[in-house]
N, C-alpha and C positions, 0 to 999 in steps of 0.2 A: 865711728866706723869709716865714714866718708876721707875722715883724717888720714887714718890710717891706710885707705885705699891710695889716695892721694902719694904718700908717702913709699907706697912699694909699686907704682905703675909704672918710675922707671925702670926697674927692674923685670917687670912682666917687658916691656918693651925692646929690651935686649937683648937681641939677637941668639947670645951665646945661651942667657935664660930656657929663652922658648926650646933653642935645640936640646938642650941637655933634661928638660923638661920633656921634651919626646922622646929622648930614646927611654928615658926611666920609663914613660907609659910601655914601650914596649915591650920592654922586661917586664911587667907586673903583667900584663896582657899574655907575656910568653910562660908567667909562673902560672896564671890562672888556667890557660891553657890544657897545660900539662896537669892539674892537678885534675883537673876535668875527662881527661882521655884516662889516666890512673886510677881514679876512684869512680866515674859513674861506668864509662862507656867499661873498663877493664873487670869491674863487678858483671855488670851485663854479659861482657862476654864469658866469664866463668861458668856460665847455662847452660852453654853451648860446648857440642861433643866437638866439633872441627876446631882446628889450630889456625885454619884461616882468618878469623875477626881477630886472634890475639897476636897473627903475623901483621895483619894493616895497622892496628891499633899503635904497636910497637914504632913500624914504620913513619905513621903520625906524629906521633911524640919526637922524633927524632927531626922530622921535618918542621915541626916547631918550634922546637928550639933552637935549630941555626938560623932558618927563615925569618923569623919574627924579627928578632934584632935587627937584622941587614935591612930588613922593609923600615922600620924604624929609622934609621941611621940615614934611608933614602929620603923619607918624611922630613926629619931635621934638618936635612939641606935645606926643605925651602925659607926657610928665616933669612938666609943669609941672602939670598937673590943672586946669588952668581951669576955671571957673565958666562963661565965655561963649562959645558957640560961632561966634561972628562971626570969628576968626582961620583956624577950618577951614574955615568955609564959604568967605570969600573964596580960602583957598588952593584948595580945590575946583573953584569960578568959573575963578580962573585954566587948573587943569587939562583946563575942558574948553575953553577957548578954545583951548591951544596943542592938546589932540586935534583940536578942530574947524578949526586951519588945518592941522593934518598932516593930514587926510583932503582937505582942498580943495586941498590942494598935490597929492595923488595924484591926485585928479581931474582937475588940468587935465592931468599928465605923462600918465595914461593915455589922454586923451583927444588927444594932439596924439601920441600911439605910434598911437592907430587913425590919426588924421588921414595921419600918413604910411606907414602899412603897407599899408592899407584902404581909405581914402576915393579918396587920386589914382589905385587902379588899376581904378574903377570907371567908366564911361562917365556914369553917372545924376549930376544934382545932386541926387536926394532926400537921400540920405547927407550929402551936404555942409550942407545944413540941420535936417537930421536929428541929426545927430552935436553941434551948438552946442545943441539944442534940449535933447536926454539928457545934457547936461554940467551946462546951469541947471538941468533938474530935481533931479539926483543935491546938488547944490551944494543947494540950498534947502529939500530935503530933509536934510541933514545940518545945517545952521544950524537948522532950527525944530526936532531931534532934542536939538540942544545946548540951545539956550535954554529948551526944556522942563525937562530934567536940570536947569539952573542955577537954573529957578523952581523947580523942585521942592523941590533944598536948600534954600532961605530958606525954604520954609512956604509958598510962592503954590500955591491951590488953581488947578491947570489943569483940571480936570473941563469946568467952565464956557469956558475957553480951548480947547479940543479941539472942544467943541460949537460956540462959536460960527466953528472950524475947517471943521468941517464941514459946515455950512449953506453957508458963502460958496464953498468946494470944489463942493457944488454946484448953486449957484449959478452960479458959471465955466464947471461943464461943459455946464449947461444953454445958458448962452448961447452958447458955441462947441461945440454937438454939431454943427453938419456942416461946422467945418474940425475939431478932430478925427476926425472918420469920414473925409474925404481924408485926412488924414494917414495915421489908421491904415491907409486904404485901399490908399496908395502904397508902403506897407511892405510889403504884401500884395503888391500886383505885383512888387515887389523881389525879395523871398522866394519867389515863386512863379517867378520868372523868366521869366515870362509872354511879358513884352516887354523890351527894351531898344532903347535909343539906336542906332538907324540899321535896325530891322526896319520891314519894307512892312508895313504893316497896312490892311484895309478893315474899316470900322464897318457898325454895324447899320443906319448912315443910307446905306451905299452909297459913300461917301467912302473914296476911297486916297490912302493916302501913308506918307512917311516918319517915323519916332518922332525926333522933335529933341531933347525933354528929360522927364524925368519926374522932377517938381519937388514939393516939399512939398507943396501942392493939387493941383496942376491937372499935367494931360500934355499937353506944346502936339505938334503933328501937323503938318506938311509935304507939301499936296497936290501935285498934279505942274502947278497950273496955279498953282505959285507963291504960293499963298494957306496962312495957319497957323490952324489950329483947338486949340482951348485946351477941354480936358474936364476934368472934375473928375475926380478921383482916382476916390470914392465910385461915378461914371455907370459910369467905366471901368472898376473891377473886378466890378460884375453887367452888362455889357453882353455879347453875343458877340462878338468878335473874333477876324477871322480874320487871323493871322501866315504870308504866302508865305516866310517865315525859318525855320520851324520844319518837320520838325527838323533839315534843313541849305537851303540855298541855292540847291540844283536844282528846279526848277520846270518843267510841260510848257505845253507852248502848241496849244491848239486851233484849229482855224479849220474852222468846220463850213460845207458849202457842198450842192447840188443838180444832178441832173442828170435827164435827161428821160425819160419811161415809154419804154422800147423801147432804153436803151442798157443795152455789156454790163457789165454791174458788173465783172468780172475786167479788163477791160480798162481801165475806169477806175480799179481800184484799182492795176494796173501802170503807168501812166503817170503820173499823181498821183505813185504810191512814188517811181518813177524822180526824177521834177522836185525833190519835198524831202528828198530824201535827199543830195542836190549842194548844200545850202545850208551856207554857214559858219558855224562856233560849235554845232554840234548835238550832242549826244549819239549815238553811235552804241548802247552799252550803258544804258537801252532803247532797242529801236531804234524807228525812225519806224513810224506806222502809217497807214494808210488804213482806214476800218472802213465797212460796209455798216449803216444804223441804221434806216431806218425806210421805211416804204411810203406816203410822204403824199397827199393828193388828187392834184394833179398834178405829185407830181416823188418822187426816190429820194430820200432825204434821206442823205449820208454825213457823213463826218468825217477829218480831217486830224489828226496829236498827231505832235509831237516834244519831245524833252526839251531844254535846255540849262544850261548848267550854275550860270548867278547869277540871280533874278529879272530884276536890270535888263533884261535881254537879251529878257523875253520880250514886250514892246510892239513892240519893232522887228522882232523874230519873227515876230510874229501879220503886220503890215504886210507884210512881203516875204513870207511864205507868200499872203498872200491875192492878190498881185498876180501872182503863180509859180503859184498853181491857176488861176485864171481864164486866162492868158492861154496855157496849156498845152491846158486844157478845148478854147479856142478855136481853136488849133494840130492839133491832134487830129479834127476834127471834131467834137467831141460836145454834143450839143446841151443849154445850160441853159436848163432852163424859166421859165418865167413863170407867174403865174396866169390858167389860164380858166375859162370856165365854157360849158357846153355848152348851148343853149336848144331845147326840141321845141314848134311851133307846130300845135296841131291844127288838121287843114283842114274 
């Protein structure tokens, strides 16, 4: 054995031996790898209901298999003892190109797994432009991550490349601060769940309608006279809005009306109850109310409430309520007032 040791030590000792001898570890190293990410971790992931561990898993195996070797190849050099380090550094270079397309490969997979997990089950298109928007940044941010790394190895001083990074960053932000403040803004209505697509809402301006879209910038609005209002993100999330959606879908309908000094409130508040309590689509749990409110110059002032069960419902509510008191009031005898005014003429 000693013989025979003897007999192949020149051969372990040179040079070309040892490197060709590491890149072959590599490769076995990069088979065994792969077969490891395929049959344990790939089994594993099969348990699991999300696409996410079989999206990394994928991503791994791929970065192992370019990676390895190149690391390998970097290995091998050192047998040789070079003088110039331009063979490591371009294998380097290399390395981080194929990291920087395995990260940009994860990035589109990850992003077209929200695309369809996430995005179509939402009503909003913010997401939908949102989501293309966090894919270029994540992706441009990993390219100037890498090309940094790759000037770095050759000896380029980025000090000065960083700086003049960061003036023109911002520079950008300066001149898009109030489409990013929408943006950020509409992320904020998102997450706050504030509003969504298809809630009644009235503005500060006294404007109703329906929520159509809420969109990278702007939230367009659907009034009921057929006309769309388009707000910035930014107005709308410090504005007050009030959501008839929130916190579900029932809403009450008033319709406040008068009746004349000398009549008997019980007896209008039984007759009144009677007439909107027979209307269809109402709530009976709350139930309808008739209320006595105020003593005005010349009349009782009361009020009418019933509940029903979806917003829509209560325009058409108020209308048939007000023509159902009035013409009940006037069925009844009881007298709506008008205004007067009384005059004393000294003689």
């Amino acid at each position: 054995m000693s013989a025979l040791a003897h007999m192949l030590s020149p051969y372990f000792e040179n040079p070309w031996i040892q490197s060709l001898g590491i890149f072959i570890l590599s490769l076995v190293l990069t088979i065994v790898a792969r077969w490891s990410l395929r049959f344990i971790l790939h089994a594993f992931a099969q348990k699991t209901k999300t696409e996410v561990d079989d999206i990394l898993i994928r991503a791994a195996k791929n970065v192992v298999t370019c990676s390895v070797p190149v690391i390998g190849l970097m290995v091998a050099l050192a047998p040789f003892a070079l003088q110039t380090s331009v063979p490591r550094r371009m294998l380097f270079s290399l390395l981080a190109v194929l990291l920087m397309r395995g990260a940009l490969n994860l990035v589109d997979d990850l992003s077209k797994w929200l695309e369809k997990s996430w995005v179509k089950r939402t009503a909003s298109t913010l997401d939908e432009g949102l989501l293309p928007l966090l894919r270029k940044s994540v992706k441009t941010a990993v390219v100037i991550l890498g090309v940094i790394l790759i000037l770095g190895k050759w000896g380029v001083q980025i000090g000065p490349l960083l700086g003049a990074l960061g003036i023109g960053g911002l520079a950008i932000a300066l001149a898009l601060n109030s489409s990013l403040s929408n943006i950020f803004s509409g992320i904020q209505l998102i997450l706050d769940r504030s509003l969504n697509v298809g809630d009644k809402i009235q503005l500060e301006s006294g404007d109703v309608g329906v929520v159509l879209d809420i969109g990278l910038r702007s939230t367009r609005m659907r009034t009921y006279d057929n006309e769309v209002i388009s707000l910035p993100n930014s107005q709308l999330a410090n504005a007050r809005v009030k959501n008839y959606t929130k916190p579900d879908t029932t809403i009450r309908v008033t319709v406040n009306f008068s009746v004349a000094y000398g009549s008997d409130v019980d007896e209008v508040k039984r007759v009144v109850s009677d007439a909107i309590s027979q209307l269809d689509d109402i709530l009976q749990n709350p139930e309808p109310q008739v209320l006595f409110l105020n003593m005005n110059d010349f009349s009782l002032d009361m009020s009418a409430r019933v509940w029903v069960d979806d917003y829509g419902k209560q325009f058409a509510r108020k209308l048939q309520m007000t023509e159902l008191i009035y013409n009940t009031l006037n069925e009844s005898g009881i007298e709506i007032p008008f205004p007067t005014r009384t005059v004393y003429m000294k003689q």
